[in-house]
C-alpha positions in Angstrom: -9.2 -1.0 4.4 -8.1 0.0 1.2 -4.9 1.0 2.3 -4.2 -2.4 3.4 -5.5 -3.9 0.2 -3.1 -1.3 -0.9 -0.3 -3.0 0.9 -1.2 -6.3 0.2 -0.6 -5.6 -3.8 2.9 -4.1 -3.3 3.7 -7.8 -1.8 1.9 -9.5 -4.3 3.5 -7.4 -6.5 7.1 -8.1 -5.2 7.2 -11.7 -5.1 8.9 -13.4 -8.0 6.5 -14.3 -11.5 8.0 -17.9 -11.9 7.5 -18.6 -8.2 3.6 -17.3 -8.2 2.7 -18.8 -11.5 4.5 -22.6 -10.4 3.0 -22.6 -7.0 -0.1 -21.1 -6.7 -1.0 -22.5 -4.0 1.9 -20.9 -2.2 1.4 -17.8 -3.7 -2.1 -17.9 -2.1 -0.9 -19.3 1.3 1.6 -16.2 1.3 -0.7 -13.7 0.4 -2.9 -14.9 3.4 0.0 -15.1 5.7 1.0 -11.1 4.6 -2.6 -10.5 5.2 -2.7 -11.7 8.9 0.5 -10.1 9.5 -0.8 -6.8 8.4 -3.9 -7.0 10.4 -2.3 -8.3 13.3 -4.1 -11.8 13.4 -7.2 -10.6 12.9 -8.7 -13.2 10.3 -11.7 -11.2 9.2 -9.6 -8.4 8.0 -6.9 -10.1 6.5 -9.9 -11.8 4.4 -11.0 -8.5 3.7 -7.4 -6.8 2.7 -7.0 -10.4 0.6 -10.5 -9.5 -1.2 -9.4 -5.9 -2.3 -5.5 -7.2 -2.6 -5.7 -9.2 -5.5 -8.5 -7.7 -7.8 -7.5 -7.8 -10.9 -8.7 -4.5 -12.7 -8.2 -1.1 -11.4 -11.6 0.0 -13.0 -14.6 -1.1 -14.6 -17.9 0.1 -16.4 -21.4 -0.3 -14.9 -24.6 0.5 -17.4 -27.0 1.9 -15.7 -30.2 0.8 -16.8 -32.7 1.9 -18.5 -30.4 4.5 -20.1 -27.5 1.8 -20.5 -25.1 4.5 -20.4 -21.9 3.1 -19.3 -20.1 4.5 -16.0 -16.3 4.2 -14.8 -15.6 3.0 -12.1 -12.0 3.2 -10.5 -10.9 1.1 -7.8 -7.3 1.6 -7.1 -6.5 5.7 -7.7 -4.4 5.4 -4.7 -1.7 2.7 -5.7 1.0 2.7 -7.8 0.7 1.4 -11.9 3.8 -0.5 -11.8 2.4 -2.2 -8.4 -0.5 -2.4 -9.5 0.8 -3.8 -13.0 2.9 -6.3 -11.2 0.3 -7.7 -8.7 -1.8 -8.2 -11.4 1.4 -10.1 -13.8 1.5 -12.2 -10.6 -1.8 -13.3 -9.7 -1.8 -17.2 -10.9 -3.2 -18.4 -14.0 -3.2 -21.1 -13.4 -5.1 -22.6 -10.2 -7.4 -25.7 -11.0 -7.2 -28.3 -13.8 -9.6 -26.7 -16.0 -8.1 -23.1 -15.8 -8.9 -21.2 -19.2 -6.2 -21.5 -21.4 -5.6 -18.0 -22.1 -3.4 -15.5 -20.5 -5.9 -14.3 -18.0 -7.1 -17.3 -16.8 -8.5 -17.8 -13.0 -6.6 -14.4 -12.1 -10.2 -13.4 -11.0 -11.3 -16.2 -8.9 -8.8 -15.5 -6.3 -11.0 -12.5 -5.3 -14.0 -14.8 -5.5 -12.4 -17.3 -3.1 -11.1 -14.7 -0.3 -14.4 -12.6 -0.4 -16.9 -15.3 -0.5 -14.2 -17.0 2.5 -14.6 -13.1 4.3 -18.3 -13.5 3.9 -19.0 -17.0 5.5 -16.5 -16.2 8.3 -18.2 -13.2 9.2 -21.4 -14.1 9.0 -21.8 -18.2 8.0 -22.2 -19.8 4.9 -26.2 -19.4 4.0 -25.4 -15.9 4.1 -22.5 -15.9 2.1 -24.1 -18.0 -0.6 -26.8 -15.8 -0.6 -24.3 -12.4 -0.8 -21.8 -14.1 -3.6 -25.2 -15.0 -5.7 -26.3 -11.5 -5.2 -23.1 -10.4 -6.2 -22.8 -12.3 -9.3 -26.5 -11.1 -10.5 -25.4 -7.3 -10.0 -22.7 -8.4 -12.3 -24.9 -9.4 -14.8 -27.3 -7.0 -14.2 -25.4 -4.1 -14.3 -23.4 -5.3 -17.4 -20.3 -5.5 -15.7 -20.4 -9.1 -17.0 -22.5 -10.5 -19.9 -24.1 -13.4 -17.6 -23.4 -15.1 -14.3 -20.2 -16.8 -14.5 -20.7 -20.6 -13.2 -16.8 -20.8 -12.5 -17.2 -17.1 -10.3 -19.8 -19.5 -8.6 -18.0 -22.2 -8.0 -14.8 -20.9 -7.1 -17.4 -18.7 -4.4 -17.9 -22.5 -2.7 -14.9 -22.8 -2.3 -14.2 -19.3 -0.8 -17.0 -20.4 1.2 -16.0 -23.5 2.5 -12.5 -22.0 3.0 -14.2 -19.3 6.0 -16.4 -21.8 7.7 -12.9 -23.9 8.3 -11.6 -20.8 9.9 -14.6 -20.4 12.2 -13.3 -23.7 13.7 -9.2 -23.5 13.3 -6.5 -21.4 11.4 -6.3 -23.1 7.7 -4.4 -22.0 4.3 -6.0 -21.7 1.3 -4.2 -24.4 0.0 -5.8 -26.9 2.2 -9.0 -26.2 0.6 -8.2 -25.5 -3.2 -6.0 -28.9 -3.1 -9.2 -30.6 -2.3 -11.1 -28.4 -4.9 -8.7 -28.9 -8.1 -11.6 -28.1 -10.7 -14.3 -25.7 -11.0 -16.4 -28.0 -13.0 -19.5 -26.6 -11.4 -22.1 -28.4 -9.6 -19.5 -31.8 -9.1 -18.1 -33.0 -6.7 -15.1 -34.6 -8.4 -13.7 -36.2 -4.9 -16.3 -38.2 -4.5 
């Protein structure tokens, strides 16, 4: 798995900056399309390799409660700094209308969307709401974040919505982040 994930951020880390940070919607449809290519059609894993593929810190620090004595944890030993450097330069900034407008961005929410979409389309999307709320109260919980992040949340519906489409037929994750071009959470803003 994590060899593949491995694989997946040498592309990512390959393709062209200007290209990734114009089009990130292509740069998402691409890094799907590598995905299914390196898991020989197999849509649950190439969700999976997309999940680990484009997560955007090589470690992080858990507290562990009640001695709130911080723990590292390292994700990535196994790849490359300059691949892992340069997947992480080219993850978008840039995805919805009301990206932050600092350097980092929605760099993270790409993980959100492919994991939350891995979830629903292995299991269905009750149970991948419940696991990408779980998942976002660990966060909190375990200080790896301050509080639960309502953009991780929405851009978790969206992942969500983007597996239970593949359930039925094979879709990019364009199709489903052009209709989703804000994470204003809790509106709809196409209706």
């Amino acid at each position: 798995m994590f060899f593949f994930g491995g694989k997946l951020i040498e592309y990512a880390a390959s393709l062209d900056y200007e290209f990734c940070q114009a089009h990130p919607d292509k740069f998402l449809d691409s890094i799907f399309i590598h995905s299914l290519k390196l898991s020989d059609g197999n849509i649950s894993d190439a969700l999976l390799f997309c999940s680990i593929g484009t997560v955007p810190y090589s470690e992080f620090s858990i507290k562990l409660l009640p001695l709130n004595f911080p723990i590292k944890v390292f994700i990535f030993n196994q790849i490359s700094e300059p691949d892992f450097e340069g997947m992480k330069r080219n993850l978008p900034v840039r995805i919805f209308w009301d990206s932050p407008q600092d350097d980092f961005g929605d760099k993270d929410k790409i993980t959100h969307i492919f994991s939350s979409a891995f979830w629903s389309y292995v299991t269905n999307k009750n149970a991948a709401y419940i696991i990408s709320t779980f998942v976002e109260h660990f966060e909190e919980g375990f200080k790896i974040q301050s509080n639960v992040d309502n953009r991780d949340l929405a851009a978790n519906q969206i992942g969500i919505k983007f597996g239970a489409f593949l359930t039925e037929r094979l879709v990019m994750p364009s199709e489903i982040i052009l209709k989703d071009k804000s994470l204003v959470y809790g509106k709809d803003i196409n209706n």
